[in-house]
Each structure stands twice: as C-alpha cells, then as structure tokens.
C-alpha positions, 0 to 999 in steps of 0.5 A: 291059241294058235297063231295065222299068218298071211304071207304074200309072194310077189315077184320084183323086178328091177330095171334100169333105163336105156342110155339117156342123152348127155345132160350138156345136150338136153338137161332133162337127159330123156332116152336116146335112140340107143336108149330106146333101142335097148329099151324095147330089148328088154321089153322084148325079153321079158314079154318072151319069158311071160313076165306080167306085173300088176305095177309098174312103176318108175323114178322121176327121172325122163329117161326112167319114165320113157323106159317104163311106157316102152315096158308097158305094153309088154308087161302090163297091158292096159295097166299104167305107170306110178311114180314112186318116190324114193327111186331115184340114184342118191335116194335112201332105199328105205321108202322104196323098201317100204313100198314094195312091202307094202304090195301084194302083187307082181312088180318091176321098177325102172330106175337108176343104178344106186349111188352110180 
C-alpha cells in the first residue's frame, strides 16, 4: 500500500520594525521618522528583489503594525495585514510556529527582536 504526501513550500520572511519613538515620549511607542525611513528601505529592497507574499502579518505592537502598512504596498498589493498572536518580544514561539505550518502560502512577519 503506497503511502502520499503533500508537501507545501513556502517562503518566511522575518522582519523587524523600524526604530519606534521612546516609550517616556509616547507609551504606545509608534514608528519614529527614522523608523519609517528604514521601513520604506526595506520595503524598497524587497519590492526590488520580487518578493510578494499572500500574508502579511504583524504583533500587536504600534511600531510593528506601521512597519507592516509601509510593507504592504510593495509585497502584497491589494492584500491586507493579520494580526498574529504570539509575535510579540516575551512570547513563547510555539503558537507563532504553529501558524506559519499551518500556511500553505508566502508569508512575512514584523515583529520584535525575541526576548531583546
């Protein structure tokens, strides 16, 4: 009895947000000019190298949902961002794990540096 398999490929992109603003200035720590310099960088970059994803998703975090509308455009026209739980810089990396096998398509995720 022969056995079959379906094995996905998918590529993973991980990004991490601009610089935020302090959290003394403003606690929701959102992108700070510089921020959403390097963001548009990057967004630059990856549109140059043909990268297109089908999701694009992002921690709870300001500055991690704002680089990821700075990112949209280039990587994933028309499309829109998700929140994923799980992304954020103290989380557990199992339900983030869990997630991306759970896809059976291109995905990048902003988030912070783990435990940073």
């Amino acid at each position: 009895m022969a056995a079959s398999y379906t094995v996905f490929r998918v590529n993973l992109y991980l990004v991490t947000h601009g610089s935020a603003v302090p959290g003394e200035k403003d606690p929701e720590r959102p992108l700070s000019e510089a921020g959403i310099t390097e963001s548009s960088r990057v967004s630059r970059l990856l549109l140059n190298c043909g990268v297109r994803v089908q999701v694009l998703a992002h921690s709870e975090k300001t500055c991690c949902r704002q680089s990821a509308q700075i990112l949209l455009p280039a990587i994933f026209p028309g499309g829109r961002l998700t929140f994923w739980e799980g992304l954020g810089p103290d989380d557990s990396p199992r339900s983030a794990i869990k997630a991306i096998k759970r896809e059976k398509a291109d995905l990048l995720l902003v988030a912070e540096t783990p435990h940073g």
